[in-house]
C-alpha positions in Angstrom: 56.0 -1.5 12.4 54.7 -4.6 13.8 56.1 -4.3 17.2 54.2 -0.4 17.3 50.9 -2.3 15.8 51.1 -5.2 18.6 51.6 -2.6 21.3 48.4 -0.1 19.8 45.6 0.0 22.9 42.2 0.9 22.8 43.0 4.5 22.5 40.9 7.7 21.0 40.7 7.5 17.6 42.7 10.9 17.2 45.6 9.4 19.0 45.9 6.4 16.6 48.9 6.2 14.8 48.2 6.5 10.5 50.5 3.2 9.5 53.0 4.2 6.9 54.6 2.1 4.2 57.6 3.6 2.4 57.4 0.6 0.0 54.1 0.8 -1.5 53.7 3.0 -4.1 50.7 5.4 -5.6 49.9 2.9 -8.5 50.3 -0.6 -6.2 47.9 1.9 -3.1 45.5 1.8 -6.0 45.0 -1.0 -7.2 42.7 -2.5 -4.6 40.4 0.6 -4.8 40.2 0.1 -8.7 39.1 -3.5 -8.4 36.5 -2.5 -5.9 35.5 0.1 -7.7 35.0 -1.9 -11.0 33.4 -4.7 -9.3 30.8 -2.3 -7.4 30.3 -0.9 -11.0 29.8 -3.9 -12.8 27.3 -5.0 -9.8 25.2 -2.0 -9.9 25.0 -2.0 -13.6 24.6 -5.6 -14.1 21.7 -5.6 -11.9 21.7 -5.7 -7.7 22.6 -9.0 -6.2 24.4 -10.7 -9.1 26.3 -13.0 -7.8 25.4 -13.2 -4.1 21.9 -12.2 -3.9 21.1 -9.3 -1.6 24.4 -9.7 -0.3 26.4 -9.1 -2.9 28.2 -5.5 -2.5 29.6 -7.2 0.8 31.4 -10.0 -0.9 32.7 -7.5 -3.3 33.7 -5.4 -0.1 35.4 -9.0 1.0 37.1 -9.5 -2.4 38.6 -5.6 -1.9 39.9 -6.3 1.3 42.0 -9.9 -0.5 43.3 -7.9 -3.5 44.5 -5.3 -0.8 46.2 -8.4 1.4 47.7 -10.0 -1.8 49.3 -6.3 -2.3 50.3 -5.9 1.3 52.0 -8.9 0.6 53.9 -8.4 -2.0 55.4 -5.1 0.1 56.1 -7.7 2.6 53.2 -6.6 5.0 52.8 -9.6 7.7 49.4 -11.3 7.6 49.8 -10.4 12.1 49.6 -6.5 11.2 46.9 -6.6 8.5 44.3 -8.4 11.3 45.4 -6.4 14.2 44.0 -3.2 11.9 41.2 -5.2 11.1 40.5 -6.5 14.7 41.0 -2.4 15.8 38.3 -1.4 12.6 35.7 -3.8 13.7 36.1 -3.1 18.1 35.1 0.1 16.6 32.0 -0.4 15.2 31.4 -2.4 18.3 28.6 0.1 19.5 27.4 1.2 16.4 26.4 -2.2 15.8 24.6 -2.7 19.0 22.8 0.8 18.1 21.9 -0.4 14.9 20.6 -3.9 16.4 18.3 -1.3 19.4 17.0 0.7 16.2 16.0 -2.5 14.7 14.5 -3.4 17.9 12.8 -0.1 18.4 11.3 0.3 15.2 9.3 -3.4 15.7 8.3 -1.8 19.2 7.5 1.3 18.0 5.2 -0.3 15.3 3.4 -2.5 17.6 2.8 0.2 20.5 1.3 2.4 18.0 3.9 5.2 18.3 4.9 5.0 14.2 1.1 5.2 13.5 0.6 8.4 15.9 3.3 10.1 14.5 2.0 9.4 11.1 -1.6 9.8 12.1 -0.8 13.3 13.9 1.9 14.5 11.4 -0.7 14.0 8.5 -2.9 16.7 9.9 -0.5 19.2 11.0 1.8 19.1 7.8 0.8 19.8 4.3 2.5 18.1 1.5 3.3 22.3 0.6 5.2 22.6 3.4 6.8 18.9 3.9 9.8 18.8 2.4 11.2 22.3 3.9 9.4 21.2 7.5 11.2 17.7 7.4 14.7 19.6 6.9 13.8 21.8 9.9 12.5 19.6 12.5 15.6 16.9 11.9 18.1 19.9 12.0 16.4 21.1 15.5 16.4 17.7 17.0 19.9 16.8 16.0 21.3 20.3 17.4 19.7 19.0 20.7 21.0 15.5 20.6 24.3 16.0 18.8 23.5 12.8 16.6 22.3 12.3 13.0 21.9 8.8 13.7 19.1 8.7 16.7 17.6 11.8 14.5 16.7 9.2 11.9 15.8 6.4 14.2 12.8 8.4 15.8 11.3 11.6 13.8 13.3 10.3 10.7 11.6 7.1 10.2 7.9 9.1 11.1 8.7 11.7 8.3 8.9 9.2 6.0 6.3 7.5 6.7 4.5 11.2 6.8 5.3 12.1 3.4 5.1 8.6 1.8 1.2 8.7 3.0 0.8 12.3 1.6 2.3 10.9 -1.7 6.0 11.9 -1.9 9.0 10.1 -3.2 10.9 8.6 -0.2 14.0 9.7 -1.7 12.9 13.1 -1.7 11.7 12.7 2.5 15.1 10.6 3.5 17.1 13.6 1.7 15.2 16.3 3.6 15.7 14.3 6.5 19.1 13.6 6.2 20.0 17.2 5.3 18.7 18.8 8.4 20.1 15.5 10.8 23.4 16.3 8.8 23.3 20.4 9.6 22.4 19.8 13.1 24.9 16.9 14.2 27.6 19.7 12.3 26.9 22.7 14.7 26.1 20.8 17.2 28.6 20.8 20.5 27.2 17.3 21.5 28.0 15.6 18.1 31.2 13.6 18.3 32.6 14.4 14.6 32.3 18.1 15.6 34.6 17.6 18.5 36.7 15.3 16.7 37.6 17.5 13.8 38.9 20.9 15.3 41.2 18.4 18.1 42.5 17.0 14.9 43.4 20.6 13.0 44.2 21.9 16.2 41.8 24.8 17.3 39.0 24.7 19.8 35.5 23.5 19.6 33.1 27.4 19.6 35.7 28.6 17.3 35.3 25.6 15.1 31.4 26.3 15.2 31.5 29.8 14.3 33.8 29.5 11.7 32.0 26.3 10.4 28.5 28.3 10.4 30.3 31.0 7.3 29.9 27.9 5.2 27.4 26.0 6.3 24.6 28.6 6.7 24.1 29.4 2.9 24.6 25.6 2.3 21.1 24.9 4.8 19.8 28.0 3.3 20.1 26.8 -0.2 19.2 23.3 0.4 16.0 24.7 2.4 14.9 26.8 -0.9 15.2 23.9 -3.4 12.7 21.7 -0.9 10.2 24.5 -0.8 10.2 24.5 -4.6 9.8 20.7 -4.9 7.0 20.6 -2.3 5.6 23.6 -4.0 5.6 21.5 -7.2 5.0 17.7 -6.2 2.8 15.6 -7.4 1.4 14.6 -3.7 -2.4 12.9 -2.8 -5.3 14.7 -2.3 -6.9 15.8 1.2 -9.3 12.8 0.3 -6.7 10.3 0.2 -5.0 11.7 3.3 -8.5 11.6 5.1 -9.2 7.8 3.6 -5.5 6.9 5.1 -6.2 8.7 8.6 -9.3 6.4 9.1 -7.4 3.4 8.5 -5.1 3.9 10.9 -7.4 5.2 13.4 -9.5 1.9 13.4 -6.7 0.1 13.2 -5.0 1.1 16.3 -5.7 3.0 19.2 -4.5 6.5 18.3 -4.2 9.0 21.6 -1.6 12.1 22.2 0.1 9.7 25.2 1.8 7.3 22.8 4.0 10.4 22.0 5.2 9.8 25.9 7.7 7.4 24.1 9.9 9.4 21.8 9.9 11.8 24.8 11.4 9.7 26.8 13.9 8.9 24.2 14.7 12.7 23.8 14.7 13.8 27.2 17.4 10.6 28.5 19.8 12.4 25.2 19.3 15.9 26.6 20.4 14.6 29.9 23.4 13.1 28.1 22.5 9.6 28.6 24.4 7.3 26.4 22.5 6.3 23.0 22.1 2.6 23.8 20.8 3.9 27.5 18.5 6.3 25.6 17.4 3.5 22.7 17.0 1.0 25.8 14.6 3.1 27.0 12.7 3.5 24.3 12.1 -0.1 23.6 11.1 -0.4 27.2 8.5 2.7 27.0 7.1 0.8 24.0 6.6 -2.2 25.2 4.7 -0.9 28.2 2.5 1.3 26.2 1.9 -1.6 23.6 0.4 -3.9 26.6 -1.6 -0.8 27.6 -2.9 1.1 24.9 -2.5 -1.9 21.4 -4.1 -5.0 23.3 -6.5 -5.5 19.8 -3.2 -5.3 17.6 -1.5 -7.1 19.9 -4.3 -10.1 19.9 -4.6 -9.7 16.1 -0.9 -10.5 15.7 -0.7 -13.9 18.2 -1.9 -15.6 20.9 0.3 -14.1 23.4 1.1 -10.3 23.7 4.3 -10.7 25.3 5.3 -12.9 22.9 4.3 -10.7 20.1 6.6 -7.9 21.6 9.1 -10.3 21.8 9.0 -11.0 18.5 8.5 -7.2 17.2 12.2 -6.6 18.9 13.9 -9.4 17.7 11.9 -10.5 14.1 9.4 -9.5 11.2 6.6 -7.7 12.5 3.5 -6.3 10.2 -0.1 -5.2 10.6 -2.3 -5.4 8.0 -4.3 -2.8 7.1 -6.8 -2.0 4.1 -4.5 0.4 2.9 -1.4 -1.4 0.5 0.6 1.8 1.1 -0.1 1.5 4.9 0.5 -2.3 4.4 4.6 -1.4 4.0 4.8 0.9 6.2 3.5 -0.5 9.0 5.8 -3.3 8.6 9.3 -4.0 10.8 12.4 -6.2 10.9 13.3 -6.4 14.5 17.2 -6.6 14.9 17.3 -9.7 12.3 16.0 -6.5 10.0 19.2 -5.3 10.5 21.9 -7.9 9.4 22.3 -6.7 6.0 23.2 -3.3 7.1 25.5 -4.6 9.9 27.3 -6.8 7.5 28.0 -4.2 5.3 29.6 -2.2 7.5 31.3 -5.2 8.9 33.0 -6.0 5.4 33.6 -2.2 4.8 35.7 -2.3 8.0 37.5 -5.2 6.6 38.2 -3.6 3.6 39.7 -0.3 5.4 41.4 -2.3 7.8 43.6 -4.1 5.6 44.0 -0.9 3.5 45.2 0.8 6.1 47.5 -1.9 7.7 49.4 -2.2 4.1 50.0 2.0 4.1 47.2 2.7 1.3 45.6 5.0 3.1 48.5 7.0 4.4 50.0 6.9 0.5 47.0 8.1 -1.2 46.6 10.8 1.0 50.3 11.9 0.5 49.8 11.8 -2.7 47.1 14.3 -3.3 49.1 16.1 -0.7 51.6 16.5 -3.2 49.5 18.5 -6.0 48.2 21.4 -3.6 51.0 24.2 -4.8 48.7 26.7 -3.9 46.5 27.2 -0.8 43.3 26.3 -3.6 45.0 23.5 -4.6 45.7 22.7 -0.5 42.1 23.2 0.2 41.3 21.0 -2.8 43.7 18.1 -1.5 41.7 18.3 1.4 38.4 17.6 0.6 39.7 15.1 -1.9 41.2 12.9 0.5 38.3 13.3 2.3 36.0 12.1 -0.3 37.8 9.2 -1.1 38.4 8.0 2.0 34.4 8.2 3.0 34.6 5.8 -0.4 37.7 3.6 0.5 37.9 3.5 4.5 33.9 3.2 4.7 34.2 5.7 8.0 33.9 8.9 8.2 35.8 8.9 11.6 38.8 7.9 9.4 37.7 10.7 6.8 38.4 13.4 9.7 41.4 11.6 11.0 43.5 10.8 8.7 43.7 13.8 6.2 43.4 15.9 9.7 46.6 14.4 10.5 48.2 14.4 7.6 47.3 18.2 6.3 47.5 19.7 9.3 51.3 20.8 8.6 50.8 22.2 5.2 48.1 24.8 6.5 50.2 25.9 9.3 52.9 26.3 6.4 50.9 28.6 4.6 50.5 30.8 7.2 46.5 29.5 7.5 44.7 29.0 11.0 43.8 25.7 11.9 39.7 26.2 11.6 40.3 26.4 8.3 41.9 22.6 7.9 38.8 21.9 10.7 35.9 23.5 8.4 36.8 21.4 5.5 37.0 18.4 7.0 33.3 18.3 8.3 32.2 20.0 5.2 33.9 17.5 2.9 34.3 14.7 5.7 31.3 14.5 8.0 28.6 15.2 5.7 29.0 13.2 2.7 29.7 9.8 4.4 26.3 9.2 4.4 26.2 9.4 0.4 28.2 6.3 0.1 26.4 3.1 0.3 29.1 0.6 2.0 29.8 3.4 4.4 29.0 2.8 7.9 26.7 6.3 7.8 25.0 5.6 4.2 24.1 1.8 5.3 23.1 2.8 8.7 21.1 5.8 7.0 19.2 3.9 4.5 19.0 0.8 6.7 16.8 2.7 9.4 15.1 5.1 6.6 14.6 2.2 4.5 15.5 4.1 1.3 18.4 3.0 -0.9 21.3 5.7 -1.0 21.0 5.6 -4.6 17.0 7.0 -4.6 18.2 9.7 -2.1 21.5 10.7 -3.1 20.3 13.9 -5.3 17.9 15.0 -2.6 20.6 15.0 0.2 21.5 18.3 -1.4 23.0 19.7 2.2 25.3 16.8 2.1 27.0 16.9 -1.5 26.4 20.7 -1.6 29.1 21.4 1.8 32.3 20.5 -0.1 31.1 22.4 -3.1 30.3 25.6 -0.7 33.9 25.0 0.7 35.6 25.3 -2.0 33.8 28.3 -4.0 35.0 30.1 -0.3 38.4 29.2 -0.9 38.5 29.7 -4.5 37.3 33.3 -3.7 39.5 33.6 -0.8 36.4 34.8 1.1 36.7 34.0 5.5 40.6 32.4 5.0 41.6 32.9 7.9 45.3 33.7 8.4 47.2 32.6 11.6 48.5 36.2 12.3 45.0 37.4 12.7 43.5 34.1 13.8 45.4 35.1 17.4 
């Protein structure tokens, strides 16, 4: 094993090699997930930040990780293997990192060019608090179809929705769920979103058929999801037009509001369309702003230091706010820079700790087997499925290792009951891709509420798209409704 480990290159993810260990059992894979688990528990209900301030669900993510070397010890796992998986978990998350560290960057940039505040200032005339909600799931599910990606969704019309809706009065949890449902539906049907190509390579069928078959279960999931937002936004408890008009003004005297500043995002949009690579396409972005902050926010600019470059500077790398009359205004117009980021990027760096060792000791590979071993029927298989799936978005902390791991290791047992492989495909992005980004130490959920600044906790009911998929996957297979069989699969 070590000798295969020492050998691994930097190779697609699909072609990695699931480490097996035929020592460890059910009980001893476990154990390290229990102890996480029951610290997380104790953390959340003892009060956030405990024991290590706002850092605290990373040291518990740390202390995981050491209860899971202690047991890969035991089974005579070499300390050698257990940080080559590490060191292969953190090289990738090397780009997501520097993404998240550009979306830190272009939210400061964004703020001080006066693109947030146009967004807001527009998006508060055109869209009634009656129609938000069903709106905010639309326009994140059309952007992410075009750009393939939930994440840049969020980092530019996601972060202005919810600044939208939180000046028209409504819960943030509420806006990041909308948002993240419709970011979540597009980056699923979308041919340009990596998990959507991952997931039928793994099962084994190709990427239109995935899609089409996909769309049986995902359409009345976005359908359902877009009904229960028109209700709440029919029945919010949202500010009045006077408020809205008292909060335009603000903003209006506060920067200087024109229809260019939108130039920006467009140039963000247009560089993904032309399949420009993200941190090509972020890069750009920051760049745009800072040009259009010299030009168009020189009074914000002066109001902020004595020198405008170094305010931009700043805005990118630190803190940033502009005060306003407005308290509500006050914390929204109001940015980390890439130092705003650290919390999010340690989290995911612990989490990839955690599933690195837990998947150098065989956990990962023997949990999976195991719930394997209870599908007797093809409900039960389909069950498994999204199961492992689950768990892993919870143990792994990557929703990449979601897809590849129970892809590989399921894909067998649906060819041996006679069922095509868009079947094992569908239920890994219905169970896999979407609800990574309900768990808090997974890289999705921190990135999400890190660049939505909403907690997963206040938004976890209202990403209804996202905990409603598996659900909608599973009353399909219970009723045996679109199985597809390999004999008429060909």
């Amino acid at each position: 094993m070590q000798n295969e480990q020492d050998n691994i290159e930097k190779i697609p993810m699909e072609d990695q090699k699931i480490i097996e260990n035929r020592e460890l059992n059910i009980w001893e894979a476990l154990i390290p997930v229990v102890i996480l688990m029951a610290l997380l528990a104790y953390n959340i209900f003892a009060k956030d930040g405990v024991w290590l301030g706002d850092f605290s669900n990373q040291f518990i993510l740390l202390l995981g990780g050491a209860a899971a070397m202690i047991m890969g010890f035991v089974n005579k796992v070499s300390l050698n293997l257990m940080l080559a998986e590490i060191w292969e978990n953190l090289k990738s998350i090397f780009v997501p990192v520097l993404i998240l560290l550009l979306v830190g960057a272009l939210a400061g940039t964004w703020l001080v060019s006066g693109v947030i505040p146009a967004m807001v200032y527009y998006g508060l005339k055109v869209l009634s608090p009656e129609i938000f909600l069903p709106a905010s799931v639309i326009i994140s599910a059309i952007i992410s179809i075009a750009t393939g990606s939930s994440w840049t969704t969020s980092a530019t019309v996601g972060i202005a929705l919810v600044g939208i809706g939180i000046a028209l009065g409504i819960s943030p949890g509420m806006i990041a769920g909308a948002v993240i449902s419709g970011a979540y539906f597009g980056d699923k049907m979308s041919p340009l979103s990596d998990t959507t190509n991952l997931a039928p390579a793994m099962a084994g069928t190709d990427l239109f058929t995935h899609i089409k078959y996909m769309s049986i279960t995902t359409v009345p999931s976005i359908l359902i999801t877009l009904v229960v937002f028109a209700i709440l936004s029919f029945s919010a408890d949202v500010s009045g037009d006077a408020d809205v008009s008292a909060i335009l003004n603000t903003i209006d005297s506060t920067f200087n509001i024109n229809p260019w500043l939108f130039g920006v995002p467009l140039v963000v949009i247009g560089m993904i369309l032309l399949k420009a690579k993200p941190l090509v396409a972020l890069s750009g972005g920051i760049i745009a702003a800072v040009i259009f902050a010299l030009v168009f926010q020189s009074d914000v600019l002066a109001n902020l230091g004595d020198s405008n470059i170094g305010v931009v500077v700043n805005a990118i790398f630190f803190d940033t706010a502009v005060a306003t009359d407005n308290a509500d205004l006050n914390d929204l117009f109001a940015a980390g820079g890439m130092w705003g980021m650290n919390w999010t990027i340690a989290l995911i760096i612990c989490a990839m700790v955690f599933g690195g060792v837990m998947d150098a000791i065989g956990a990962l590979a023997r949990i999976t087997k195991a719930l394997l071993s209870l599908a007797d029927s093809i409900f039960g298989l389909f069950v498994s499925t999204v199961i492992s799936c689950l768990g892993l978005n919870v143990v792994a902390s990557d929703q990449y290792l979601a897809l590849v791991i129970p892809g590989k290791m399921f894909k067998q047992a649906y060819e041996d009951r006679g069922l095509a492989p868009e079947n094992l495909s569908r239920t890994l992005e219905d169970s896999g891709t979407v609800t990574s980004v309900l768990v808090p130490w997974n890289t999705c959920g921190a990135y999400q509420s890190g660049v939505l600044g909403v907690p997963v906790v206040d938004y976890f009911a209202f990403a209804i798209f996202n905990w409603l998929s598996p659900f909608m996957t599973l009353i399909f297979a219970a009723f045996r409704i679109k199985i597809r069989q390999l004999a008429t699969a060909k």
